[in-house]
Every structure is written in structure tokens, then in C-alpha cells.
Biotite code that builds the C-alpha atoms (Angstrom):
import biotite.structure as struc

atoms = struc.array([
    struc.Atom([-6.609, -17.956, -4.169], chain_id="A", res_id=1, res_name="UNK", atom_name="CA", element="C"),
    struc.Atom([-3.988, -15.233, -4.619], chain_id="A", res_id=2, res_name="UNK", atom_name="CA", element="C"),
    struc.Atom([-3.991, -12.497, -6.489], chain_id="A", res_id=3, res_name="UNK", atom_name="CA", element="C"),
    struc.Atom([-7.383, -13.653, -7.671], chain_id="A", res_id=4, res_name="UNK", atom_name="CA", element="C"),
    struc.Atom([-9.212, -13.449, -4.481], chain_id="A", res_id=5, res_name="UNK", atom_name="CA", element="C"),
    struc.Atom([-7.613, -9.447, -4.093], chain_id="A", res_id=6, res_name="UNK", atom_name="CA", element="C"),
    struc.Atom([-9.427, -9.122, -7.478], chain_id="A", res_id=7, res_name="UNK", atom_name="CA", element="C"),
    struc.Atom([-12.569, -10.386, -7.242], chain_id="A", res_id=8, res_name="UNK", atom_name="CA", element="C"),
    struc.Atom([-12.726, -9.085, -3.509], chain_id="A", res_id=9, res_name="UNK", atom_name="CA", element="C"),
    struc.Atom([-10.937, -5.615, -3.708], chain_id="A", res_id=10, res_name="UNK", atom_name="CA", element="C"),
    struc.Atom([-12.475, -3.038, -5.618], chain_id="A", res_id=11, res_name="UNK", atom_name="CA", element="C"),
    struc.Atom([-10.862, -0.245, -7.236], chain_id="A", res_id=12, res_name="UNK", atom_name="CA", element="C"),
    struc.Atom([-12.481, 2.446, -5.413], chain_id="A", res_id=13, res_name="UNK", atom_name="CA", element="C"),
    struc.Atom([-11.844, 0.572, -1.620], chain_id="A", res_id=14, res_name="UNK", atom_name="CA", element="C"),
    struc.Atom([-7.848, 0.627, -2.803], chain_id="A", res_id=15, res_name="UNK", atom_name="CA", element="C"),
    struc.Atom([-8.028, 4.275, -4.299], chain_id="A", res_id=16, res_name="UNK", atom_name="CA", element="C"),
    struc.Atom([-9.595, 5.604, -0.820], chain_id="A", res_id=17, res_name="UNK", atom_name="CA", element="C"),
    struc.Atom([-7.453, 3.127, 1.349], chain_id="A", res_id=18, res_name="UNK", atom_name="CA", element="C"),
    struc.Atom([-4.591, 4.723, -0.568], chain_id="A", res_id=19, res_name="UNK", atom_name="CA", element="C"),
    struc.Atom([-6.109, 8.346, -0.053], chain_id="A", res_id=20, res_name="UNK", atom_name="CA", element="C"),
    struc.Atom([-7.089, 8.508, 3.508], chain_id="A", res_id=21, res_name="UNK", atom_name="CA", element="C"),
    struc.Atom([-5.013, 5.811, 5.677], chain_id="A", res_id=22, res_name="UNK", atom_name="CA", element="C"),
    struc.Atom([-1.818, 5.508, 2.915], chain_id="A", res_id=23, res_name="UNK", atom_name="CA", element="C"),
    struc.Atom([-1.434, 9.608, 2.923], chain_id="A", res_id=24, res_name="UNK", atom_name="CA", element="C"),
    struc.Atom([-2.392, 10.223, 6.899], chain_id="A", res_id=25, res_name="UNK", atom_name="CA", element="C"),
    struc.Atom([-1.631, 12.530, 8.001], chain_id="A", res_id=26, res_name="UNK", atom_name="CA", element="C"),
    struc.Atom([-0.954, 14.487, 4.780], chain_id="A", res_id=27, res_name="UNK", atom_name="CA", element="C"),
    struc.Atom([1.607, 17.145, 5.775], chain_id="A", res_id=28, res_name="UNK", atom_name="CA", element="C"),
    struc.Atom([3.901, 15.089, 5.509], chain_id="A", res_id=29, res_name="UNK", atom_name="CA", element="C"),
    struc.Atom([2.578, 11.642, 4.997], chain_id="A", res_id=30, res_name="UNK", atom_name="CA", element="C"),
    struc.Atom([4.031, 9.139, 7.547], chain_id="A", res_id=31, res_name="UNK", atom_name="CA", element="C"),
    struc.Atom([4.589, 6.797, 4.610], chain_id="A", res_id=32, res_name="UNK", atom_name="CA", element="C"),
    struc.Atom([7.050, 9.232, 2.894], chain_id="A", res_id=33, res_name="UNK", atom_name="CA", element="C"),
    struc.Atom([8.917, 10.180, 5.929], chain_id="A", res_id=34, res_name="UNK", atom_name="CA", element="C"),
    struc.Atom([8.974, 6.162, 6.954], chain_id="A", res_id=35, res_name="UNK", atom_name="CA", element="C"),
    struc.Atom([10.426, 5.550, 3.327], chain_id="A", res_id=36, res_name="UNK", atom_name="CA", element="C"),
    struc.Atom([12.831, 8.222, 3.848], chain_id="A", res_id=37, res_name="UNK", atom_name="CA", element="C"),
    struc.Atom([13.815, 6.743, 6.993], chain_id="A", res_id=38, res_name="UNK", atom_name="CA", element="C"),
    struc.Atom([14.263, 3.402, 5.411], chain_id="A", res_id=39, res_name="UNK", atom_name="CA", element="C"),
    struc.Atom([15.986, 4.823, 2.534], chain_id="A", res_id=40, res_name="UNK", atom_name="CA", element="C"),
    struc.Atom([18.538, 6.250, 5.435], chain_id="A", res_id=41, res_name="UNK", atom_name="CA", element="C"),
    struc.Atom([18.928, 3.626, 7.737], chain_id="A", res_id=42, res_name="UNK", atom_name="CA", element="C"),
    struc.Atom([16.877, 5.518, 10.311], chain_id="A", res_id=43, res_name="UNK", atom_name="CA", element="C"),
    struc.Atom([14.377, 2.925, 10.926], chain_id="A", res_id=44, res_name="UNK", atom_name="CA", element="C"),
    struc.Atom([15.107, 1.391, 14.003], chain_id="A", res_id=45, res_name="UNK", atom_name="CA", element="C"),
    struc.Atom([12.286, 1.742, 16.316], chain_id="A", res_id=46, res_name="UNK", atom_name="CA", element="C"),
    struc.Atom([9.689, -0.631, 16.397], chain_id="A", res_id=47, res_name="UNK", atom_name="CA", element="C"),
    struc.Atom([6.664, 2.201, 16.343], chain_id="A", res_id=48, res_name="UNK", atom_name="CA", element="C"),
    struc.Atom([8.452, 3.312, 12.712], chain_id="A", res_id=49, res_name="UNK", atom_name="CA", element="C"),
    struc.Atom([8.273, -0.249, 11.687], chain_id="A", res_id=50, res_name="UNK", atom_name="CA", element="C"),
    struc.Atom([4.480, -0.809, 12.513], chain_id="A", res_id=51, res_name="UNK", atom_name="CA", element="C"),
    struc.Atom([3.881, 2.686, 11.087], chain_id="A", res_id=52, res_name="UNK", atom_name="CA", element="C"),
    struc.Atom([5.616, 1.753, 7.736], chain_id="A", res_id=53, res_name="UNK", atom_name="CA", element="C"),
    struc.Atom([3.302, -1.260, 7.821], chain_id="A", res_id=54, res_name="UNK", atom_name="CA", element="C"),
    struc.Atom([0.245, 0.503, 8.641], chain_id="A", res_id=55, res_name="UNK", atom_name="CA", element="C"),
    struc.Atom([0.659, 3.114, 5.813], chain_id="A", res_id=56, res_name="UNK", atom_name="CA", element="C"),
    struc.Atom([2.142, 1.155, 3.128], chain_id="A", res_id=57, res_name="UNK", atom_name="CA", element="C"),
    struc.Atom([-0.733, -1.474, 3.210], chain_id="A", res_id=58, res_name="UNK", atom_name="CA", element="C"),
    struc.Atom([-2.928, 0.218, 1.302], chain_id="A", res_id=59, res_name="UNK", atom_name="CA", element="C"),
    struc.Atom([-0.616, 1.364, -1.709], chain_id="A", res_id=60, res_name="UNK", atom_name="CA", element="C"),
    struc.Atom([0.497, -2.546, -1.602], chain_id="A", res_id=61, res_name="UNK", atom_name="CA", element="C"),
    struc.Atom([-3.037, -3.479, -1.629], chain_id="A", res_id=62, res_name="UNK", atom_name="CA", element="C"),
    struc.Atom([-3.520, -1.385, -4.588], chain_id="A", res_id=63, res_name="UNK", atom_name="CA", element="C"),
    struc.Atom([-0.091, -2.067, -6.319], chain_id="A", res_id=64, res_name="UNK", atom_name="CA", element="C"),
    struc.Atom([-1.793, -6.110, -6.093], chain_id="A", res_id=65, res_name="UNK", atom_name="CA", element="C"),
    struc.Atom([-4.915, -5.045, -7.204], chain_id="A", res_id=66, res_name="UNK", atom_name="CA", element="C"),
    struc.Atom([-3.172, -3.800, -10.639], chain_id="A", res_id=67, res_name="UNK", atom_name="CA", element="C"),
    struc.Atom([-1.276, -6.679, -10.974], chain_id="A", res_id=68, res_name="UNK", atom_name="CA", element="C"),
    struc.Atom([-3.724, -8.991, -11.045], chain_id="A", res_id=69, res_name="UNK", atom_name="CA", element="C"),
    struc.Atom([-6.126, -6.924, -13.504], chain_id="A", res_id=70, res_name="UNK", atom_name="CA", element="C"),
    struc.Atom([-2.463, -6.890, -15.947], chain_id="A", res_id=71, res_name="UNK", atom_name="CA", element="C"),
    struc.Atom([-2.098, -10.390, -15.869], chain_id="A", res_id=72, res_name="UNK", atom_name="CA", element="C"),
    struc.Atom([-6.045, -11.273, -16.126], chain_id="A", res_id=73, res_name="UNK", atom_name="CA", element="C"),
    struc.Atom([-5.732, -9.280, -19.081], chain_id="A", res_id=74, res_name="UNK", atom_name="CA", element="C"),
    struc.Atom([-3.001, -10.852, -20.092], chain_id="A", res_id=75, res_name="UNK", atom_name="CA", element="C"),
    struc.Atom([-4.148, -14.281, -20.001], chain_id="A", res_id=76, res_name="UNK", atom_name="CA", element="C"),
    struc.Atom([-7.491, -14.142, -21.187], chain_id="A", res_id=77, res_name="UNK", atom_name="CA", element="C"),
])
């Protein structure tokens, strides 16, 4: 299971556009860059930052997966 099912499952271009449209809403500024910030600064305290933090950064995790599995397929075989 694993990383394995994220790459047989995931495709590239599902990540790429999860990481374009839902990872960079709402674009000026992205809430994932102010969120960081906010972590970065001890600023994250509310809950509503917290799930938005979640809710943006799942896609660039998704995709940060999604290369790490292709490395270490790669790797192996």
C-alpha cells in the first residue's frame, strides 16, 4: 500500500491541477502562503487557519508523495 497506491492511483496531471487550482486559491495571495507565514510566526492559533492550512497544503503534499515514490521506483528497479 503506501506510497505505491499514490503512484499507481495519482496521476501527474490530477496533482499538478490539485496543486494549481485548490493549493494556490485564491491566488492573490494564496491562503497556503499566508497560512505558512502564519505558522512560520506563531500566528496560527485559530482553528479555521488550521483547517485552511490543511485544506491548501494537501495537494502540494499529495504531489510532494507522488515524486517520491516515482524517485524511489526508479531507484529500485
Amino acid at each position: 500500500m503506501g506510497l505505491a497506491w499514490i503512484d499507481e492511483n495519482v496521476s501527474w496531471t490530477l496533482a499538478v491541477l490539485a496543486c494549481a487550482t485548490l493549493g494556490l486559491a485564491p491566488f492573490a495571495p494564496p491562503h497556503i502562503v499566508e497560512k505558512l507565514g502564519m505558522l512560520w510566526r506563531g500566528e496560527l492559533v485559530r482553528s479555521i487557519d488550521w483547517f485552511d492550512l490543511a485544506l491548501h497544503g494537501a495537494p502540494w503534499v499529495l504531489l510532494v508523495l507522488k515524486a517520491v515514490s516515482v524517485l524511489l521506483r526508479r531507484q529500485a528497479g
